[in-house]
C-alpha positions as CSV (number, residue, x, y, z in Angstrom):
1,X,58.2,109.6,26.5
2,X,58.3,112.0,23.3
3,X,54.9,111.6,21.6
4,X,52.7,114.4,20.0
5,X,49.0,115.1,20.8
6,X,46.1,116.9,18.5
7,X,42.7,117.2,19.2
8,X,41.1,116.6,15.8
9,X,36.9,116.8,16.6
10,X,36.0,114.3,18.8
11,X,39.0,112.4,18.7
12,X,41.9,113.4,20.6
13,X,45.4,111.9,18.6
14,X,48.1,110.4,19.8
15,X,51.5,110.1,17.6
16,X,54.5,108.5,18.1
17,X,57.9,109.9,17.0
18,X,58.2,107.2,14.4
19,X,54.9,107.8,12.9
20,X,54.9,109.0,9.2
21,X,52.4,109.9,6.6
22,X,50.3,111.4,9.6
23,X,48.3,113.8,8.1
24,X,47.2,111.8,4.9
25,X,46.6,108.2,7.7
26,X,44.1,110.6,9.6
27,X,42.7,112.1,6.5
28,X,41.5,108.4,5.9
29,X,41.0,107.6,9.6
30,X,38.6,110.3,10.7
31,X,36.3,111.1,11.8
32,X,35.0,107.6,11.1
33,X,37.6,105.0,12.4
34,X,34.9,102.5,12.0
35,X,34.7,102.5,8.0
36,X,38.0,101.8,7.6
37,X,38.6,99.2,10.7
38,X,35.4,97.2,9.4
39,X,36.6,97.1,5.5
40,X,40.1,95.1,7.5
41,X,40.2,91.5,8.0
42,X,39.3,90.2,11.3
43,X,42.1,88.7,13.4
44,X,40.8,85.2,15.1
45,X,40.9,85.1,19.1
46,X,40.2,82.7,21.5
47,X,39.6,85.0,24.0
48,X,36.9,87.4,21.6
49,X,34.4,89.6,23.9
50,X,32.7,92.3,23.2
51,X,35.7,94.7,24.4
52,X,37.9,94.7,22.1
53,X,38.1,94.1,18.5
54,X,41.6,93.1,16.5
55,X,42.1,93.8,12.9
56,X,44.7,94.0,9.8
57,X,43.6,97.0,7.6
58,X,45.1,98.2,4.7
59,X,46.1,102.1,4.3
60,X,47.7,103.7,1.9
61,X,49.7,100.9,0.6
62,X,50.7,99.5,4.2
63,X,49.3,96.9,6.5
64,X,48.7,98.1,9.9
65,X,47.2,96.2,13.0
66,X,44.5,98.2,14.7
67,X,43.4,97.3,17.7
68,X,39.3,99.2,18.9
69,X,38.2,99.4,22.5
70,X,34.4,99.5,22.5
71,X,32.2,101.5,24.5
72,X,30.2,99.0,26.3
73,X,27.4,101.7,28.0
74,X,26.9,104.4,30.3
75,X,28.9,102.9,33.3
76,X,31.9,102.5,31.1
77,X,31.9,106.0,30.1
78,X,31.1,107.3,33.8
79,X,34.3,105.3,34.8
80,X,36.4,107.0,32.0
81,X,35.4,110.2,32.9
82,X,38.4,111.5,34.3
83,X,41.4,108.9,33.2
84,X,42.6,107.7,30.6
85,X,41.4,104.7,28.0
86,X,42.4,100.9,28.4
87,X,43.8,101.9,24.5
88,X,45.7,104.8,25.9
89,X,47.7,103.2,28.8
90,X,48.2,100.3,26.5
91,X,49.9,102.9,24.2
92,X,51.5,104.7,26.5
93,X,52.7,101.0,28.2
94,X,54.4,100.5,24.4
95,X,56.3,103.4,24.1
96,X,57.8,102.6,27.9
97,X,58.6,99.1,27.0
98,X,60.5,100.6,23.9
99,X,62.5,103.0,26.2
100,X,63.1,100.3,28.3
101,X,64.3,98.4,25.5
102,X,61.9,95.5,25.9
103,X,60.9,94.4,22.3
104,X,57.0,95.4,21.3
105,X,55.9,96.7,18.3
106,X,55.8,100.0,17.3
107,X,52.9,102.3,18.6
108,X,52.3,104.3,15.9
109,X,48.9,106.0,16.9
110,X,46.4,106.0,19.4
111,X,42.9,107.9,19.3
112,X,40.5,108.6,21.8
113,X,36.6,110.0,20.8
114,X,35.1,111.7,23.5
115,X,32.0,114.1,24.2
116,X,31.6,116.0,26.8
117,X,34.5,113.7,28.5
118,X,32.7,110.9,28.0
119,X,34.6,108.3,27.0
120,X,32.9,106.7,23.3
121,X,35.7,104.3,21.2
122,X,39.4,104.1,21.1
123,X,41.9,102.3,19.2
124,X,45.7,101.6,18.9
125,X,47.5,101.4,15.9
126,X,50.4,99.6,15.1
127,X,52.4,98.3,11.8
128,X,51.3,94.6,10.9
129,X,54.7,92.2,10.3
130,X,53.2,89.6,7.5
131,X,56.2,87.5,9.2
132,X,55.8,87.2,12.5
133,X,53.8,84.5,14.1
134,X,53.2,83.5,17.9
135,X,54.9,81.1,19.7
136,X,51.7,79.0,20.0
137,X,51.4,78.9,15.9
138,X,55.0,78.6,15.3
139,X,56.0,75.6,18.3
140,X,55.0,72.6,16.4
141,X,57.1,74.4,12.9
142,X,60.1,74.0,15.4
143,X,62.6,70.9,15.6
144,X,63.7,70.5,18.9
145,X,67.1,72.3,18.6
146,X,65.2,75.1,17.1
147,X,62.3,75.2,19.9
148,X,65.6,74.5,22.9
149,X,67.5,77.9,21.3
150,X,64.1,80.1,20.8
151,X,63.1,79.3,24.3
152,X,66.8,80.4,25.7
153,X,66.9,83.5,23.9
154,X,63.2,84.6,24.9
155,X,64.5,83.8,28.8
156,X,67.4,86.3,28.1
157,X,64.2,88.5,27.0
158,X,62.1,88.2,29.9
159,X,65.1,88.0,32.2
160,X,66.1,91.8,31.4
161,X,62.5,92.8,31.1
162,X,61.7,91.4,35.1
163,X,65.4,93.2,35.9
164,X,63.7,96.6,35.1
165,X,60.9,96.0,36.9
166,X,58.5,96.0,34.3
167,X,55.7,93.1,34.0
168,X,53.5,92.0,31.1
169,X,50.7,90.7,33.1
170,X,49.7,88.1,30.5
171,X,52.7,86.3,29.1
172,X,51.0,83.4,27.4
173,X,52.3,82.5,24.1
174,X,49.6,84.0,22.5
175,X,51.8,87.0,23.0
176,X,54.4,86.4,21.9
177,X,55.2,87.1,18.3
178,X,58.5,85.8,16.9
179,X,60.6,86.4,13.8
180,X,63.3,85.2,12.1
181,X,65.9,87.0,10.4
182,X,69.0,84.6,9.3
183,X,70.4,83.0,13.0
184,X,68.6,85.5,14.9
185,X,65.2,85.5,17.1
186,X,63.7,88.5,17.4
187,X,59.9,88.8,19.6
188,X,57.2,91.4,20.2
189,X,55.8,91.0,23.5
190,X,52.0,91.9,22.7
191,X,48.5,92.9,24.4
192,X,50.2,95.3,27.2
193,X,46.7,95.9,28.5
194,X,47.7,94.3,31.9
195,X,51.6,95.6,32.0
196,X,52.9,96.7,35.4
197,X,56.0,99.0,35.9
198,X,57.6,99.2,39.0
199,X,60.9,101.1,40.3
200,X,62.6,98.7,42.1
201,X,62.3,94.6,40.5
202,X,60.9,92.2,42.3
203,X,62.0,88.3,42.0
204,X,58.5,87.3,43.4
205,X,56.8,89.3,41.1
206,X,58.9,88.4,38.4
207,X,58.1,85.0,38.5
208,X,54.0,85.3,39.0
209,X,54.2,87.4,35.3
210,X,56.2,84.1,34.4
211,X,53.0,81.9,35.5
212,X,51.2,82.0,32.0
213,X,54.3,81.4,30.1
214,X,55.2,78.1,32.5
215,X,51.9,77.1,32.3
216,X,51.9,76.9,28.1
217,X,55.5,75.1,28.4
218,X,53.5,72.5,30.8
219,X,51.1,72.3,28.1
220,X,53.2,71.8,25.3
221,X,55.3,68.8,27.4
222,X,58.3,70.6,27.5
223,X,60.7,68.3,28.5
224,X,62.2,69.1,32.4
225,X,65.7,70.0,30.8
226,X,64.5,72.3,28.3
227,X,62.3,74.2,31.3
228,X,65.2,73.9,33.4
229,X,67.2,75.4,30.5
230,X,64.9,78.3,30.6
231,X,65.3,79.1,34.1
232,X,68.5,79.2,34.2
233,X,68.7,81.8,31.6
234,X,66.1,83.8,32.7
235,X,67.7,83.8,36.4
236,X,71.3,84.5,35.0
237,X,69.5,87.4,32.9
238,X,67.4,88.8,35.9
239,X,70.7,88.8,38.1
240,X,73.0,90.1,35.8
C-alpha cells in the first residue's frame, strides 16, 4: 500500500496517493479537527453510540465525509497503547480493498492525536458523493426490473470480493452505497471497521459475511427467484 505519513503535533497524518490540496486541508484541519467536524452536518444512524460520530463538512469548496473515533476513557487509551486506531485499520482496510479492486470510497486521510502514546481522537476522511444513496434508501425508488438487475450486479461484486478472501464483516444494506451512471451500477462497500482479509478464500466464510445482506433481502420480501438469482451470480462469481 503506497500512503505517506507526517507527524504534525499531536496528530500523526495519514495520506493517500490520491489526496490533493494536502497542505492547505490540514491548514484548516489542525490542530483542532473538532471545530471544523462540528460546524458539518450530522449524518443520521440507527446504530449512533458514543464511538463514533459521522459527518459531511465542507472544505475548501468540497464536501468530504469525515468519519471521528472518540476517546471513551482511560481503558480505551491503555488498550491503544501499542496498536493502531479502529480509524487507522479502517483506513488502511480501504486502501487494500482498492488494491484489491473491491469498490469503497476513496481514503483520503486519516489522523491519529496521541500523547505520550496515548491514544486521544481519530478520524477518517473521505470525499462525500451528493449521489450516492444506500441500498436501504434507494430499494423502494426501484421497479422490480431495476431492484432484479442491481441485486445481480452487486452478487458479481461480492462474488469477486469473497474469491480474494477478503470479508466486510457487516454487509447490511446500510453499507452499501450505490450510484448510477447511464446503464451502469456502480457501489461503495462502507464501514470497513469489521473487514477481514485472509490469503486463501473460504466458501464458509464467504457466506457468514453474506448473513447481514440475506437477512435485509428476507426483510424486504425478496421474492425466492430474485434471491435465487443472486446466488447464483454470486457462486458463478466466487468460482470463476
Amino acid at each position: 500500500m503506497d500512503f505517506m505519513r507526517q507527524r504534525l503535533g499531536s496528530f500523526t497524518v495519514y495520506i493517500s496517493p490520491q489526496a490533493s490540496s494536502v497542505p492547505e486541508i490540514m491548514q484548516i484541519l489542525l490542530p483542532d479537527p473538532d471545530a471544523v467536524f462540528e460546524r458539518g452536518d450530522p449524518i443520521p444512524s440507527p446504530w449512533s453510540g458514543r464511538d463514533t460520530d459521522k459527518r459531511r463538512v465542507r472544505i475548501i469548496d468540497q464536501d468530504y465525509f469525515i468519519k471521528r473515533y472518540n476517546c471513551t476513557g482511560w481503558l480505551y487509551r491503555l488498550k491503544n497503547m501499542v496498536r493502531p486506531s479502529r480509524a487507522l485499520r479502517s483506513w488502511h482496510a480501504a486502501l487494500r480493498f482498492r488494491d484489491y479492486g473491491v469498490p469503497t470510497s476513496e481514503p483520503l486521510f486519516c489522523l491519529e492525536e496521541r500523547h505520550c502514546r496515548l491514544l486521544d481522537r481519530a478520524y477518517i476522511i473521505f470525499p462525500f458523493y451528493k449521489d450516492g444513496i444506500d441500498l436501504l434508501r434507494l430499494w423502494p425508488q426501484l421497479d422490480p426490473a431495476e431492484q432484479e438487475a442491481c441485486l445481480a450486479r452487486l452478487a458479481v461484486v461480492f462474488g469477486h470480493m469473497h474469491k480474494q478472501g477478503v470479508y466486510h464483516g457487516d454487509t447490511n444494506w446500510r453499507n452499501i452505497l450505490v450510484r448510477r451512471e447511464e446503464d451502469q451500477w456502480l457501489f461503495d462497500l462502507i464501514d470497513l471497521d469489521g473487514c477481514r482479509f485472509k490469503k486463501k478464500p473460504s466458501k464458509k466464510m464467504a457466506l457468514r459475511d453474506l448473513s447481514h445482506f440475506n437477512r435485509d433481502m428476507d426483510r424486504h420480501q425478496i421474492t425466492t427467484p430474485v434471491q435465487k438469482l443472486f446466488h447464483k451470480k454470486w457462486e458463478q462469481a466466487f468460482n470463476g
